[in-house]
DRENDO-1510 file (C-alpha; in Angstrom, 1 decimal, always signed):
<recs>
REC; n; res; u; v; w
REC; 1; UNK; +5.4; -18.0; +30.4 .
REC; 2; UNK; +4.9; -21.3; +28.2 .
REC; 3; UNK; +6.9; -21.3; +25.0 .
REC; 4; UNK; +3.7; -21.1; +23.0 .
REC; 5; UNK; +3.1; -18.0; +24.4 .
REC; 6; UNK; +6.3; -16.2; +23.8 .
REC; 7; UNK; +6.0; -16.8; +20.1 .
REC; 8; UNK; +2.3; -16.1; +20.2 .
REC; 9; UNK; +3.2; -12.4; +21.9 .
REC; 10; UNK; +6.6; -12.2; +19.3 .
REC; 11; UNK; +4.0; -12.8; +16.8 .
REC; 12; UNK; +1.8; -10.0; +18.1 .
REC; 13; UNK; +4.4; -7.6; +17.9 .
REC; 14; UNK; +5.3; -8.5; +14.4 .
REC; 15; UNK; +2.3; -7.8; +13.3 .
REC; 16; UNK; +1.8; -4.7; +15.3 .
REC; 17; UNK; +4.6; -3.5; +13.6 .
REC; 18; UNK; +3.5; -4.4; +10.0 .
REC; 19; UNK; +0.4; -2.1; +11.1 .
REC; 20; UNK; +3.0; +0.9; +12.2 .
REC; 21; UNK; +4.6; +0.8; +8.9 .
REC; 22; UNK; +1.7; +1.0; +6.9 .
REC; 23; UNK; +0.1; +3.4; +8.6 .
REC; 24; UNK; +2.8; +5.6; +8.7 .
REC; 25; UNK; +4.0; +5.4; +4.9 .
REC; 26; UNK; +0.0; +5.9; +4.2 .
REC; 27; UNK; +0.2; +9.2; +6.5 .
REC; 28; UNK; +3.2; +10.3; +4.2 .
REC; 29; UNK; +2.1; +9.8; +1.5 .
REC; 30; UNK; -0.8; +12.1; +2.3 .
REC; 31; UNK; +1.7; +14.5; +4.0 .
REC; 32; UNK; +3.7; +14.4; +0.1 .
REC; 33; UNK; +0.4; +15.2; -1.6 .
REC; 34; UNK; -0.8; +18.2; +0.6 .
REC; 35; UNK; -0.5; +21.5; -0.7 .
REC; 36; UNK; -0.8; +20.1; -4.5 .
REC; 37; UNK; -2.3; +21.9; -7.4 .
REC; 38; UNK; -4.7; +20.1; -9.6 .
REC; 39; UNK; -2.2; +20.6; -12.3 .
REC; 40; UNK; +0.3; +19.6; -10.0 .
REC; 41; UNK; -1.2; +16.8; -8.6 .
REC; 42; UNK; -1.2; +15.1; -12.0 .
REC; 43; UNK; +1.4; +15.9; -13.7 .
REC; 44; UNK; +4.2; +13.9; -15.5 .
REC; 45; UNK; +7.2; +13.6; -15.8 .
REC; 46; UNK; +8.0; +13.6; -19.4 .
REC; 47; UNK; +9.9; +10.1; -19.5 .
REC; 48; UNK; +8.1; +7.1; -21.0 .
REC; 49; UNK; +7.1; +5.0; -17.5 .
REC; 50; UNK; +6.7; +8.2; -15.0 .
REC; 51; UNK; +3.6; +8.6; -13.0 .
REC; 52; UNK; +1.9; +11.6; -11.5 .
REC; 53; UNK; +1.6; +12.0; -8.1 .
REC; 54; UNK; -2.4; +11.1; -8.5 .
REC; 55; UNK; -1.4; +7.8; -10.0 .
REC; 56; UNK; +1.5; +6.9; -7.6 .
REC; 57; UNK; -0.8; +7.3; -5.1 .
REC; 58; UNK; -4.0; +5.3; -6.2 .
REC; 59; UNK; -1.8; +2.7; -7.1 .
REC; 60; UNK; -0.3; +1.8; -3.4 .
REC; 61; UNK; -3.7; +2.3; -2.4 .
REC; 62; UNK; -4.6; -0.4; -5.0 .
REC; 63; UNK; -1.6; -2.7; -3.9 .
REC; 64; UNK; -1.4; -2.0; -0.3 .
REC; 65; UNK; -5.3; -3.2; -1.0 .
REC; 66; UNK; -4.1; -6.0; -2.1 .
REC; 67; UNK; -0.7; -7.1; -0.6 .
REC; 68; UNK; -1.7; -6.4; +2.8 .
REC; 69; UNK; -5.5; -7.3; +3.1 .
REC; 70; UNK; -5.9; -9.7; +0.8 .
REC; 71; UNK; -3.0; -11.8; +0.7 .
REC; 72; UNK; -1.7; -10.8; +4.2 .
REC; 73; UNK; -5.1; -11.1; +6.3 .
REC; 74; UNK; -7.0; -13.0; +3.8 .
REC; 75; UNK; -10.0; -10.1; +3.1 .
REC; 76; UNK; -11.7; -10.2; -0.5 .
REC; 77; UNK; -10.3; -7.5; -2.5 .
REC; 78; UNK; -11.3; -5.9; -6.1 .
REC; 79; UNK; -8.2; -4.3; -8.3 .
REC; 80; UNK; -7.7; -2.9; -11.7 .
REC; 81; UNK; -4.0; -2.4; -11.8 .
REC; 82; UNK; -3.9; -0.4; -15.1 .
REC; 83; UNK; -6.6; +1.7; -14.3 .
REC; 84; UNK; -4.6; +2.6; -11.1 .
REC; 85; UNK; -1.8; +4.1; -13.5 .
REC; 86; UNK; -3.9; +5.9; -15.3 .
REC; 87; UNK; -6.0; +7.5; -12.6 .
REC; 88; UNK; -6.3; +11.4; -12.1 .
REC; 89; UNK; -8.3; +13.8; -10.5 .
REC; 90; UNK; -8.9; +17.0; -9.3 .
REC; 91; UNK; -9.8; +16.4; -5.3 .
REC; 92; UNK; -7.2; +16.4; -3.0 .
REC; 93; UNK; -9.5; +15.6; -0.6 .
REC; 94; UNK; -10.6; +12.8; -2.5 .
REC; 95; UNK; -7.6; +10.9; -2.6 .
REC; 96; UNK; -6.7; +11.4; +1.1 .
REC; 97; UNK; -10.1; +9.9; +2.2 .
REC; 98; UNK; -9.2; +6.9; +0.2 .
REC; 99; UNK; -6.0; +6.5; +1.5 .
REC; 100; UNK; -6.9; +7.2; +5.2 .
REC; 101; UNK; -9.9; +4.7; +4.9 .
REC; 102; UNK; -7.4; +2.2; +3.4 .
REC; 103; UNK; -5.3; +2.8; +6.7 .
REC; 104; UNK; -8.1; +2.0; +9.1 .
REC; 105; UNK; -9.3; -1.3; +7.4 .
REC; 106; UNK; -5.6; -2.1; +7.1 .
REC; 107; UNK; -5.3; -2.0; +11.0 .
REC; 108; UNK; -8.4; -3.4; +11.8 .
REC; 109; UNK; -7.8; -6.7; +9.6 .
REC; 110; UNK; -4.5; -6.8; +11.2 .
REC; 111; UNK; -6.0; -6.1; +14.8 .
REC; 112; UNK; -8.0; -9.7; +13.8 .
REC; 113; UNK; -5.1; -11.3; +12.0 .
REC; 114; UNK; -4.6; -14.2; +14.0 .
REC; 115; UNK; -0.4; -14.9; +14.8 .
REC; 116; UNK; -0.3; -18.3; +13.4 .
REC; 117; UNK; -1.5; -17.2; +10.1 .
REC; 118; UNK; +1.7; -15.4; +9.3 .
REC; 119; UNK; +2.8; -18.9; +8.5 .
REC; 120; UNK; -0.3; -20.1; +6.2 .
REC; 121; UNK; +1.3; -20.4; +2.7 .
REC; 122; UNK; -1.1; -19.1; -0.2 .
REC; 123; UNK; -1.4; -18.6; -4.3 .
REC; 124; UNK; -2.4; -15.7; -5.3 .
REC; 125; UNK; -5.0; -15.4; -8.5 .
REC; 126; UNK; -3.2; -13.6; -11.5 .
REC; 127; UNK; -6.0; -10.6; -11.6 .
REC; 128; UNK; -5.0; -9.5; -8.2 .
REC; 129; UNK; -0.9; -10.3; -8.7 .
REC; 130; UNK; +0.3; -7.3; -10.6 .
REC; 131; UNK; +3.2; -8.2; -13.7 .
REC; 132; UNK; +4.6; -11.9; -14.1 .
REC; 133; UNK; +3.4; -15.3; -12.6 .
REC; 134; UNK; +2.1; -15.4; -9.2 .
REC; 135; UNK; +3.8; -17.9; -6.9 .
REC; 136; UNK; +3.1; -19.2; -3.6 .
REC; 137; UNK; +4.0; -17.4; -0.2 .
REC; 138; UNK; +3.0; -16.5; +3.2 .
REC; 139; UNK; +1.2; -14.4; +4.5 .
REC; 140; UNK; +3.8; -12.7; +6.2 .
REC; 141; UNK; +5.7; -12.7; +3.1 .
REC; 142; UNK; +3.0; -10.3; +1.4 .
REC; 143; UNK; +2.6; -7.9; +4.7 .
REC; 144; UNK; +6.5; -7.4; +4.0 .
REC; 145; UNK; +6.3; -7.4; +0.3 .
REC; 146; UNK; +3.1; -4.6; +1.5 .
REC; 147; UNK; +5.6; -2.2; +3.6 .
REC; 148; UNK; +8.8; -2.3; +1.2 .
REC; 149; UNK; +6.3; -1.9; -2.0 .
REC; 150; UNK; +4.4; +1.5; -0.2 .
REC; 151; UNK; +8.1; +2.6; +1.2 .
REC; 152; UNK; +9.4; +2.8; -2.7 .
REC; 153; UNK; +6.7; +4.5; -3.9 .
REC; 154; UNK; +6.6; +7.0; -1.0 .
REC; 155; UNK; +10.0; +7.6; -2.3 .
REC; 156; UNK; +9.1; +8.4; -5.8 .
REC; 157; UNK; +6.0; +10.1; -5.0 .
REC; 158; UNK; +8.6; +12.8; -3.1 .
REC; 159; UNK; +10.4; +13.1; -6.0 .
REC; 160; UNK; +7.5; +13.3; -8.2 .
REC; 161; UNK; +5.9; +16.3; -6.1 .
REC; 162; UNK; +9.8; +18.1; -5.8 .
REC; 163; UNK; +9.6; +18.5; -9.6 .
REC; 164; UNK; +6.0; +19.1; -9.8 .
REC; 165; UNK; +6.2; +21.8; -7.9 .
REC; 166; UNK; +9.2; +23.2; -9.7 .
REC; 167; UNK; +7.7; +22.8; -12.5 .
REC; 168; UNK; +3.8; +23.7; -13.1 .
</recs>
């Protein structure tokens, strides 16, 4: 096997494994969210920055959107950060078919995703970026930024749902 091959099949599997990640935080945070009240699924904590689980989970659908499709496989995206914040609902179901589509267009762009384009560099426009100045960086750069973004906020939708449920 040619060296260009062994990096193009290293390549592969990074990728593939970008796709495992996401798909499995995605799946977990659906797993977090089952068996939610209405009530439950949007309630607060009462600090000044907490989110409901509803929000916490529209918004890694919004940035997993945009970290992983658009600046990790290049797809046109839409976002409206704040309004992921303040989103709420009623319909569980809802909010998992979101969240499931989101997983199957994630690992269909990566299924396309050429291995040498982990390496293109690119600059982000501001409306997409999120808080502070956007900055150049690969695309493999944003597929990680994608899985360790999703992973924290798996970690506070648990907690969020732990006290929901103790709570309301």
């Amino acid at each position: 096997m040619s060296e260009s091959d062994k990096n193009r099949n290293s390549s592969r599997a990074e990728i593939d494994a970008y796709s495992r990640q996401l798909h499995w935080i995605l799946d977990q945070i659906i797993v977090s969210l089952q068996g939610l009240t209405a009530r439950q699924l949007n309630w607060r904590p009462s600090t000044q920055a907490a989110n409901s689980a509803y929000a916490i989970a529209t918004h890694v659908v919004g940035s997993t959107r945009v970290y992983a499709l658009s600046f990790g496989c290049g797809v046109s995206v839409e976002r409206d950060r704040e309004a992921e914040f303040r989103a709420s609902g009623d319909d569980f179901n809802v909010l998992v078919a979101r969240i499931s589509q989101l997983s199957a267009e994630i690992q269909a762009a990566l299924n396309m995703l050429k291995p040498t384009a982990l390496e293109e560099r690119i600059s982000p426009p501001q409306q997409l970026w999120g808080t502070g100045a956007p900055h150049e960086f690969s695309r493999r750069d944003a597929l990680i930024e994608s899985v360790r973004h999703a992973g924290i906020h798996l970690g506070e939708l648990r907690l969020t749902r732990d006290l929901a449920t103790q709570q309301v």
